[in-house]
VOBA-1610 file (N, C-alpha, C; in pm, whole numbers, padded with zeros to 5 digits, always signed):
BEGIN
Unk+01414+05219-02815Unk+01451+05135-02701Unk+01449+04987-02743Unk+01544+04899-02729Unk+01571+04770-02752Unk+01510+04715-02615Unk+01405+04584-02731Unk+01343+04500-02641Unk+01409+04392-02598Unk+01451+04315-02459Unk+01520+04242-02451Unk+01440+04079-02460Unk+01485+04012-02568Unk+01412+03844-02509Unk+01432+03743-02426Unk+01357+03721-02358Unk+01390+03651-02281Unk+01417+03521-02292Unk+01581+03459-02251Unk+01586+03295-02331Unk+01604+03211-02218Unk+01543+03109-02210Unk+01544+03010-02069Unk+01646+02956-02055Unk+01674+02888-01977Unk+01756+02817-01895Unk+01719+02687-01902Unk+01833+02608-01936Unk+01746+02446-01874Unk+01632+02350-01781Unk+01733+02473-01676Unk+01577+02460-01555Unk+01524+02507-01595Unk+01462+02641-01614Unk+01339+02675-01683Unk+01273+02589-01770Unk+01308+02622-01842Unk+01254+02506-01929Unk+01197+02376-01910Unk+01277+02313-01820Unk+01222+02148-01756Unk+01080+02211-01697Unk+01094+02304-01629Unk+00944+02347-01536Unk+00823+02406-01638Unk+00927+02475-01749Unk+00788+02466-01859Unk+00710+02391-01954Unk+00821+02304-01940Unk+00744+02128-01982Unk+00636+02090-01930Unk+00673+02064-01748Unk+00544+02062-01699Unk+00444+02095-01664Unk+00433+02257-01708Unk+00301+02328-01706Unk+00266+02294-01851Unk+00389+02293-01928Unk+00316+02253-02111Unk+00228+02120-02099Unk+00234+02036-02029Unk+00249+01893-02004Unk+00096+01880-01879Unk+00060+01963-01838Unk-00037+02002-01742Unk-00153+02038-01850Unk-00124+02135-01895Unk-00233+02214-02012Unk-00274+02106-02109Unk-00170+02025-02167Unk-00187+01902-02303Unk-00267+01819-02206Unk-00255+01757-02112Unk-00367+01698-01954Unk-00521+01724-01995Unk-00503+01874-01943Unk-00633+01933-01958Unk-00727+01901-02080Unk-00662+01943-02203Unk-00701+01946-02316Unk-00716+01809-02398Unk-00678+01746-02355Unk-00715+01585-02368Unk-00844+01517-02286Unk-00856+01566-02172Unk-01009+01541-02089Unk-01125+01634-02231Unk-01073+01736-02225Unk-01155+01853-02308Unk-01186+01773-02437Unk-01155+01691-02544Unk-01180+01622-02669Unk-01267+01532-02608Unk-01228+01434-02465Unk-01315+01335-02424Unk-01463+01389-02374Unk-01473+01484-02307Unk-01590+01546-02231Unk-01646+01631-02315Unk-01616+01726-02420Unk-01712+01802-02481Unk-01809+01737-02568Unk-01919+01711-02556Unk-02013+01634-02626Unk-02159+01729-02609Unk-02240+01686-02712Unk-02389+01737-02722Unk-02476+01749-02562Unk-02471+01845-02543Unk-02546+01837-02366Unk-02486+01890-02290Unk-02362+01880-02303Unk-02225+01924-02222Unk-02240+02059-02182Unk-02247+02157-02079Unk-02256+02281-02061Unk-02086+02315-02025Unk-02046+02467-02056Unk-01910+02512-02052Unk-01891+02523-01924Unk-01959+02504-01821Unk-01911+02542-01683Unk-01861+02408-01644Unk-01925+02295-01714Unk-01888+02150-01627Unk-01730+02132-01704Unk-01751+02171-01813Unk-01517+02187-01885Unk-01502+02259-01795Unk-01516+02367-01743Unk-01415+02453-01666Unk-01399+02418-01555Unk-01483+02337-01478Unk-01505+02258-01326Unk-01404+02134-01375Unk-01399+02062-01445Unk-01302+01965-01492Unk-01176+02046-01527Unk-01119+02116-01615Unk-01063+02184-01649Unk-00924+02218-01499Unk-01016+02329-01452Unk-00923+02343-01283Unk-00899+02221-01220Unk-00957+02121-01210Unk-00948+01986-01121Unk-00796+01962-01170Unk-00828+01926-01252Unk-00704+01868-01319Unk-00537+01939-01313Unk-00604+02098-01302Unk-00493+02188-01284Unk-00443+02183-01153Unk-00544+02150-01048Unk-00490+02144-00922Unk-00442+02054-00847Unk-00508+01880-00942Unk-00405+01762-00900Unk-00294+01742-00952Unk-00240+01838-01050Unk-00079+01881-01029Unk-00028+01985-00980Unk-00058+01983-00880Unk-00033+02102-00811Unk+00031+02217-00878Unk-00044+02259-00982Unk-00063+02387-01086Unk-00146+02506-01050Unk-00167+02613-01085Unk-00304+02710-01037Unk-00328+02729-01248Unk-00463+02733-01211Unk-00454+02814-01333Unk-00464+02939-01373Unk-00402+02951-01484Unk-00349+03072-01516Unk-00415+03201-01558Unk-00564+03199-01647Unk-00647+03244-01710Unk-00766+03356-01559Unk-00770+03247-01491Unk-00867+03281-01319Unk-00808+03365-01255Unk-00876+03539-01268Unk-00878+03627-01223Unk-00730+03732-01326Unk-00734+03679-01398Unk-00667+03744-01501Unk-00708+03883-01533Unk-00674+03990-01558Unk-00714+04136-01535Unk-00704+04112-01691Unk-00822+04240-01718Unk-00798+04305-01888Unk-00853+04402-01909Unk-00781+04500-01958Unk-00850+04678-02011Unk-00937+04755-01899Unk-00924+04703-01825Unk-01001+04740-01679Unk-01135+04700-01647Unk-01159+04608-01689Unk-01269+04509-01735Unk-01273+04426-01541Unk-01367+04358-01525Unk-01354+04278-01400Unk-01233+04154-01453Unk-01195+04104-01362Unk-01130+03977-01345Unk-01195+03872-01423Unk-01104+03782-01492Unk-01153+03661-01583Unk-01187+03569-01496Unk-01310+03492-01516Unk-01374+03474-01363Unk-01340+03268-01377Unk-01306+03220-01450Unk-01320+03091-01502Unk-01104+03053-01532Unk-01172+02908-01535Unk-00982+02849-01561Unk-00962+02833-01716Unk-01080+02816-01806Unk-01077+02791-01966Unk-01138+02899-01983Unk-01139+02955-02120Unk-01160+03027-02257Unk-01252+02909-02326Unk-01401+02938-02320Unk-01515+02871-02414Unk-01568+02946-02460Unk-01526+02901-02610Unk-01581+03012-02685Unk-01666+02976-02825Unk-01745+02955-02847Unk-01888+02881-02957Unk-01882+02982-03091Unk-01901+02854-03192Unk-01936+02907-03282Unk-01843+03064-03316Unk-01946+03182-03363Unk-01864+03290-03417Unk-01797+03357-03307Unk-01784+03322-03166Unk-01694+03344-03051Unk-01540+03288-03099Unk-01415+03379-03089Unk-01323+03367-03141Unk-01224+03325-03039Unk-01238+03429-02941Unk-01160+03377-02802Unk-01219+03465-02711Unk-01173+03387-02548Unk-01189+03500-02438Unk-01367+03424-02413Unk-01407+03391-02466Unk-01611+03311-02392Unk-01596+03257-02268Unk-01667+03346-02164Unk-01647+03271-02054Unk-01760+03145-01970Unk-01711+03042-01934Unk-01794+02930-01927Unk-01912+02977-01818Unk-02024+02930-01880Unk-02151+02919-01755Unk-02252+02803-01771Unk-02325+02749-01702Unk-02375+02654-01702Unk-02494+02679-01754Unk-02529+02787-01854Unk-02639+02843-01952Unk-02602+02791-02052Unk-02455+02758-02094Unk-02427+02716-02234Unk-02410+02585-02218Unk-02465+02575-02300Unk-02498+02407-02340Unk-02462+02372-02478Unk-02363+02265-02499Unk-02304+02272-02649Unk-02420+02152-02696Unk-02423+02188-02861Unk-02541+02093-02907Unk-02464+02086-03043Unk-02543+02000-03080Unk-02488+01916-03184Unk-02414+02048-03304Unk-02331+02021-03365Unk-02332+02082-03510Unk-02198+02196-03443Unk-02175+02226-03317Unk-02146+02363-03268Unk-01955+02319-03267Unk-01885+02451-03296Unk-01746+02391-03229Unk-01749+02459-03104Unk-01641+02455-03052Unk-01562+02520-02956Unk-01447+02509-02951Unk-01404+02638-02909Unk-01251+02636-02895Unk-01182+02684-02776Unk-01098+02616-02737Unk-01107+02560-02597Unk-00979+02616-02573Unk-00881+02747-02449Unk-00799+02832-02453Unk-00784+02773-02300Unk-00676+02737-02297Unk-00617+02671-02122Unk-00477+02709-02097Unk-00495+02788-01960Unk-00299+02812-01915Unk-00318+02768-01795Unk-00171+02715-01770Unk-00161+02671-01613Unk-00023+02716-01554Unk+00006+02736-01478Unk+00160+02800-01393Unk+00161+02658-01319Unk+00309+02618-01341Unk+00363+02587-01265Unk+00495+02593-01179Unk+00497+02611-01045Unk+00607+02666-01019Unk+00695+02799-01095Unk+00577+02897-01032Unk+00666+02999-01174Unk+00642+03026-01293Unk+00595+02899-01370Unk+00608+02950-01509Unk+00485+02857-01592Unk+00485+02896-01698Unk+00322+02952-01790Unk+00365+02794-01838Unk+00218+02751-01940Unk+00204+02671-02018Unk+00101+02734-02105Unk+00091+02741-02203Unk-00090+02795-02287Unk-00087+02709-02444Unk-00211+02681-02463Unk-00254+02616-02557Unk-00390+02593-02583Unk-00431+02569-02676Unk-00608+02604-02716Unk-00616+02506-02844Unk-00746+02455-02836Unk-00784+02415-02941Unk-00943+02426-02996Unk-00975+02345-03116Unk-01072+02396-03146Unk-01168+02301-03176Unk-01284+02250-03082Unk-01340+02077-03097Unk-01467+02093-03202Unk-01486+01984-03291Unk-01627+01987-03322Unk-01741+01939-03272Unk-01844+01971-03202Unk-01929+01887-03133Unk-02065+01775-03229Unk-01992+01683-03228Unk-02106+01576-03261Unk-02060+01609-03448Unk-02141+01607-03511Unk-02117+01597-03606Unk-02102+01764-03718Unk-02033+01816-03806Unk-02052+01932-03851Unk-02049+01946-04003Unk-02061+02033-04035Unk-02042+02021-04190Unk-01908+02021-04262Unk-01891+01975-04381Unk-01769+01968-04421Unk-01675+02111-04452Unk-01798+02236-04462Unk-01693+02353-04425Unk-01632+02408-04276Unk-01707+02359-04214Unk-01649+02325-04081Unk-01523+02272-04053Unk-01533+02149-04114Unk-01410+02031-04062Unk-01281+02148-04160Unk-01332+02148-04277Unk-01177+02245-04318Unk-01184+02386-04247Unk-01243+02458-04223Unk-01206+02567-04095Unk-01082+02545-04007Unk-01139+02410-03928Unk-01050+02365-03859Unk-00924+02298-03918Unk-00907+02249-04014Unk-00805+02179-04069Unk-00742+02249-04067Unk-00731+02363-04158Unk-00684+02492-04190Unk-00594+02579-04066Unk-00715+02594-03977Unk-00634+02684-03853Unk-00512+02570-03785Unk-00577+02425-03779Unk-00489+02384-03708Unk-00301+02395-03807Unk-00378+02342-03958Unk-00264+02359-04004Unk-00162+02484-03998Unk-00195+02589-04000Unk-00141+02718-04005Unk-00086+02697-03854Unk-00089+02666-03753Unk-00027+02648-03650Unk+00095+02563-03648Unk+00060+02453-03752Unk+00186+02365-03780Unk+00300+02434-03863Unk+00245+02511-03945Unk+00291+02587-04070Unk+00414+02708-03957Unk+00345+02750-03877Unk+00460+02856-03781Unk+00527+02734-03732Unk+00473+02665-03633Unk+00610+02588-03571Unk+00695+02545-03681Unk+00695+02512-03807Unk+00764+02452-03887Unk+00881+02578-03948Unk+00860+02657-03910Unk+00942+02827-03962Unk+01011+02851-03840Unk+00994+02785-03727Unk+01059+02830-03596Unk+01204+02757-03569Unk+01307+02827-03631Unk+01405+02762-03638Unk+01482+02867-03622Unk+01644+02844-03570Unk+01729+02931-03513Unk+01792+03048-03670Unk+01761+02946-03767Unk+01821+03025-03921Unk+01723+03087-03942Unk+01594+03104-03901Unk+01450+03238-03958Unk+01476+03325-03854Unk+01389+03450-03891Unk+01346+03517-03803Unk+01203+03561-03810Unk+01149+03621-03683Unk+00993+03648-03710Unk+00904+03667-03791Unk+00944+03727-03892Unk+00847+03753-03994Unk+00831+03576-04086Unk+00895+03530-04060Unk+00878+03408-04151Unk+00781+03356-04047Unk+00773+03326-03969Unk+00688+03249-03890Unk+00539+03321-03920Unk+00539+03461-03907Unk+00435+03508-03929Unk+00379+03503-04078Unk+00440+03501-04159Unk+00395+03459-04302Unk+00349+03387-04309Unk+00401+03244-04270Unk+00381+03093-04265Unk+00262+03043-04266Unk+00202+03098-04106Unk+00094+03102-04049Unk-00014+03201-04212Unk+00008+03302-04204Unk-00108+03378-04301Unk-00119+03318-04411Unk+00000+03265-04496Unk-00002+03218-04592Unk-00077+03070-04597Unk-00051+03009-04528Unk-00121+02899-04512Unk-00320+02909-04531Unk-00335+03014-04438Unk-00444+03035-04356Unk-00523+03142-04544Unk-00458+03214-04600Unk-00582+03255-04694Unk-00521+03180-04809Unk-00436+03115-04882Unk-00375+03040-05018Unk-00591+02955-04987Unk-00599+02935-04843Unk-00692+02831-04843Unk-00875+02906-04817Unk-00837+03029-04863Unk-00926+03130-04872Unk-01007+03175-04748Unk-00937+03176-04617Unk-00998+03217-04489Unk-00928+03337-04477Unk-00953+03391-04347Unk-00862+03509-04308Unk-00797+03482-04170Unk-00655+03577-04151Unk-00606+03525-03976Unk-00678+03673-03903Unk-00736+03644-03795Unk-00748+03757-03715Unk-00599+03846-03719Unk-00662+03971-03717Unk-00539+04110-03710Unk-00547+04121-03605Unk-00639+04140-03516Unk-00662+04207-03346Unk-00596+04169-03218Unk-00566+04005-03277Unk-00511+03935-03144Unk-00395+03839-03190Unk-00342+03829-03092Unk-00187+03758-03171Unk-00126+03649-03068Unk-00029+03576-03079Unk+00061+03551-03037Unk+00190+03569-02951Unk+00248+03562-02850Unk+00303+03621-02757Unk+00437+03501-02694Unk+00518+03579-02631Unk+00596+03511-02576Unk+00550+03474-02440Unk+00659+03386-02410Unk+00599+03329-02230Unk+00691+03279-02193Unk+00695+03276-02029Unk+00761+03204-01957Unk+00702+03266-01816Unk+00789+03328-01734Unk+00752+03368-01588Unk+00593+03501-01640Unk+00577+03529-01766Unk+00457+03600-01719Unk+00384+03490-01868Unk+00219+03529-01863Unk+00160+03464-01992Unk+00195+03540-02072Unk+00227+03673-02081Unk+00250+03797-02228Unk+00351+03827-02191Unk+00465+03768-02288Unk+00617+03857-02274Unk+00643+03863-02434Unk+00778+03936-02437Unk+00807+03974-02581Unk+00831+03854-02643Unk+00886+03815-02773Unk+00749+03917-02850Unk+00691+03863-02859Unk+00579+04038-02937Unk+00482+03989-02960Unk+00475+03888-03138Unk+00391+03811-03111Unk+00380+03755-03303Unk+00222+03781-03319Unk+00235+03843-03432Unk+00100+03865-03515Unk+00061+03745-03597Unk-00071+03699-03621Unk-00104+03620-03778Unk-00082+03680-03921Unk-00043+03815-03902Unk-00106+03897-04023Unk+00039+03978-04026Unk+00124+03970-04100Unk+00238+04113-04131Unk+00172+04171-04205Unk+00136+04300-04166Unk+00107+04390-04208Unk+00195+04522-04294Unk+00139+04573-04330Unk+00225+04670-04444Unk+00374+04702-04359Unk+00498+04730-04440Unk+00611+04772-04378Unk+00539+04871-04294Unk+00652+04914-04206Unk+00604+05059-04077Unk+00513+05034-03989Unk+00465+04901-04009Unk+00320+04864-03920Unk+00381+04717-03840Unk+00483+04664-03863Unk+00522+04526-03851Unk+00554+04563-03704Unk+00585+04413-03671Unk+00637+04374-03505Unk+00813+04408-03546Unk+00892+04376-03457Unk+01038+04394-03495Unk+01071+04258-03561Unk+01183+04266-03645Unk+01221+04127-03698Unk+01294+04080-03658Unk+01257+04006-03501Unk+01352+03954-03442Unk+01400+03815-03491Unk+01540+03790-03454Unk+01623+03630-03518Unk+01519+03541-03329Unk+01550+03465-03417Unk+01473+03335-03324Unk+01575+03295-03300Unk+01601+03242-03139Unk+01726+03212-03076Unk+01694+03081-02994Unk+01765+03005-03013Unk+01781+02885-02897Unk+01725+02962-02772Unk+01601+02874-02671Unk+01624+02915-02563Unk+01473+03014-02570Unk+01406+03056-02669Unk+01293+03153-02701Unk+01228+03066-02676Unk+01087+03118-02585Unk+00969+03063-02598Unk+00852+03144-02614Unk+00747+03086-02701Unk+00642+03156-02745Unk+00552+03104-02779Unk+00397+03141-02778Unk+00298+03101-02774Unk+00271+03153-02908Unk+00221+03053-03021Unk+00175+03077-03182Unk+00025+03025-03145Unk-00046+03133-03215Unk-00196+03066-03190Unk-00286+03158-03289Unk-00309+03084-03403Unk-00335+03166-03526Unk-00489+03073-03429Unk-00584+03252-03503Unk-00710+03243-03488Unk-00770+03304-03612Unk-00824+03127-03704Unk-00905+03193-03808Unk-01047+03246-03855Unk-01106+03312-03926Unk-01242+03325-03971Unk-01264+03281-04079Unk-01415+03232-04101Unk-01488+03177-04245Unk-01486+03294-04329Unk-01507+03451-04237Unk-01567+03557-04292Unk-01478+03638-04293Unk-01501+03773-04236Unk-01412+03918-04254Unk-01341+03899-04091Unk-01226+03927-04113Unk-01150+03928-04013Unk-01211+04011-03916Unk-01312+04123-03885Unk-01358+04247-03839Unk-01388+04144-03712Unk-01379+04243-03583Unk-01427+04128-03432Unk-01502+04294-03350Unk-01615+04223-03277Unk-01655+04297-03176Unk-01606+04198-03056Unk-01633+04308-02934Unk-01644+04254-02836Unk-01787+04263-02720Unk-01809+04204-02659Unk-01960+04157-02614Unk-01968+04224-02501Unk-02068+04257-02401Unk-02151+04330-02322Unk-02028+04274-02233Unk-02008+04160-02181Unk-01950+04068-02040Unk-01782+04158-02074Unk-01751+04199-02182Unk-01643+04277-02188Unk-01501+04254-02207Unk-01516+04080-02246Unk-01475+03965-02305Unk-01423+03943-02377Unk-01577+03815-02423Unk-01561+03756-02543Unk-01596+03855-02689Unk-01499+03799-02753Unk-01470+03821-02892Unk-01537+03760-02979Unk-01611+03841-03079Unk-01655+03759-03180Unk-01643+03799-03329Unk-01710+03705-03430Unk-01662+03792-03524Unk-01785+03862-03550Unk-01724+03997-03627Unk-01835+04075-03593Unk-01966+04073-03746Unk-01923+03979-03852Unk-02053+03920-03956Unk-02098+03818-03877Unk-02056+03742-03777Unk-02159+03675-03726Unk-02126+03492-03805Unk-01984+03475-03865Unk-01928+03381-03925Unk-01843+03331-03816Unk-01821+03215-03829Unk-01736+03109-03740Unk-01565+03127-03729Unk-01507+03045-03640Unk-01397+03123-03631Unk-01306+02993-03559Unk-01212+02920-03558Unk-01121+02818-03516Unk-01016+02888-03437Unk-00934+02838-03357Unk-00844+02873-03272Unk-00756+02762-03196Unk-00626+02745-03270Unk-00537+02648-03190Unk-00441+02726-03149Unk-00375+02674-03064Unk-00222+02740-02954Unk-00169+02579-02937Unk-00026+02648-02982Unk+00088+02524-02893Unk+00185+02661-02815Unk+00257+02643-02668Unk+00355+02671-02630Unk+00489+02560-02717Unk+00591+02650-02750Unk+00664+02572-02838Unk+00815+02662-02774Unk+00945+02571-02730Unk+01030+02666-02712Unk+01164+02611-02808Unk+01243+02729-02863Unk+01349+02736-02969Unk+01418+02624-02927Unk+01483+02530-02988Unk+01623+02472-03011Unk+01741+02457-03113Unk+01819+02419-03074Unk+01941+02443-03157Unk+01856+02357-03306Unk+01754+02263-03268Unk+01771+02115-03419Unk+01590+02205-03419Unk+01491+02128-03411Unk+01380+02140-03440Unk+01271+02187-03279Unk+01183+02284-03348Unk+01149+02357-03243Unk+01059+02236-03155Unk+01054+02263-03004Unk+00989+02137-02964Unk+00858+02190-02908Unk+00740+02121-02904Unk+00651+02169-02836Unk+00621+02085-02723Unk+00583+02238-02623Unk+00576+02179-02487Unk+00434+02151-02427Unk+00279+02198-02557Unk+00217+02153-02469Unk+00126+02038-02548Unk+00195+01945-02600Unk+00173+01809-02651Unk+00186+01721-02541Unk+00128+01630-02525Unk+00169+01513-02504Unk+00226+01414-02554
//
C-alpha cells in the first residue's frame, strides 16, 4: 500500500510558521529561565503561558500513548540520562552541572509546530558541551540534506554520520516524523538506517513536505528503558543523552525552518 505525503499549501504553511514561531517563543524564555534552582514545573507553567498569549493550545497536554494515561504537562523535561518524554513536577529541581532537554509543540489554528532543545545548566564539563555540540550539529547536518534533489535516506545518514564519525550513538527507538494537521504524519525519519529490509521507504523530498528531524543522542549504548510514570525514556547504562528538533518545511531553493526565530 502506497503511503501518501502530505504537501502544504501556502496557507498552510503561513499558519505553520506561526505555531513554528510560537514554539521558537517558548524555547527562548526556556534558555532565559532554566537556571540552578529552577524546578521543571515552573518551565512548564511558563511554557503554556506563552502558548496561550498566542492564542495557541499546546500540543504535548493530554497527548495519549500506548495506553498509558494522558501526557499531563505542555513541555517534555527531561534530565540528565532522561532522553525524551520527562514529565515536569515541582520535585525536580535543576542544579548545577545538569542538562535538560526541553521538547515543546503548539497548534495553531489547525496545525503543529515541534521543536526541542537541549540546555546546560550553570556550568558542565567539556564532554558535556560536545554531547551537545554534536546532537545539535547532526540536526544541522539533516536540514542541510533536505533538498528537493535527495531523498530520505540521505537525510537520515547525514544525521548518523555526523552523530558517531564523532563517536556517540543516534537513538534507534525514536525518530523523527512528519507534521502538519496531526504531530505524527508520514514519514516517518529514523536517526539510524538500518540494515536494507529494515529501512523506512526512500521517499524523494518534495517542495511543500514538512517534517520534524530531531536526532536524539547518547554518550553511551543506544539501549533505552522506559520508567514506572510510563513515559520518560532513559538511557538504559544510565549515560547522558542530548536532544534537538527543528520543524523545517521543503522548498524549491533551501529548506526553511519554521521553528527559529
Amino acid at each position: 500500500m502506497t503511503v501518501k505525503i502530505e504537501r502544504k499549501s501556502k496557507e498552510e504553511l503561513t499558519l505553520m510558521r506561526q505555531a513554528g514561531r510560537i514554539v521558537a517563543k517558548v524555547l527562548a524564555a526556556m534558555r532565559e529561565e532554566a537556571q540552578p534552582g529552577v524546578s521543571t514545573a515552573k518551565l512548564d507553567a511558563l511554557a503554556e503561558d506563552i502558548i496561550a498569549q498566542h492564542q495557541a493550545i499546546p500540543a504535548f497536554k493530554g497527548y495519549p500513548h500506548r495506553g498509558q494515561n494522558d501526557f499531563p504537562a505542555s513541555i517534555c523535561a527531561s534530565i540528565n540520562e532522561e532522553i525524551v518524554h520527562g514529565i515536569p513536577n515541582s520535585d525536580r529541581v535543576l542544579d548545577e552541572g545538569d542538562i535538560i532537554s526541553i521538547d515543546v509543540g503548539a497548534v495553531y489554528k489547525g496545525f503543529y509546530g515541534d521543536a526541542a532543545i537541549t540546555l546546560a545548566i550553570g556550568e558542565v564539563d567539556e564532554e558535556t558541551h560536545r554531547l551537545l555540540e554534536t546532537t545539535e550539529g547532526a540536526l544541522m547536518a539533516g536540514i542541510a540534506k533536505a533538498h528537493t534533489s535527495n531523498r530520505l535516506w540521505s537525510v537520515i545518514r547525514a544525521i548518523q554520520s555526523h552523530v558517531e564519525q564523532r563517536g556517540y550513538n543516534v537513538l534507534r527507538e525514536y525518530q523523527g516524523h512528519g507534521i502538519g494537521r496531526n504531530m505524527h504524519e508520514k514519514p516517518d525519519v529514523p536517526n539510524y538506517l538500518a540494515p536494507r529490509g529494515h529501512r523506512p521507504k526512500n521517499y524523494p523530498i518534495m517542495s511543500g513536505m514538512t517534517v520534524a528531524l530531531e536526532p536524539m543522542v547518547v554518550a553511551g549504548d543506544w539501549h533505552t528503558r522506559v520508567l514506572d510514570d510510563g513515559w520518560t525514556v532513559v538511557t538504559a547504562d544510565g549515560k547522558r543523552s542530548a536532544h534537538f528538533e527543528h520543524t523545517i518545511a521543503i522548498t524549491d531553493g533551501e529548506p526553511e525552518i519554521l521553528t527559529r526565530l
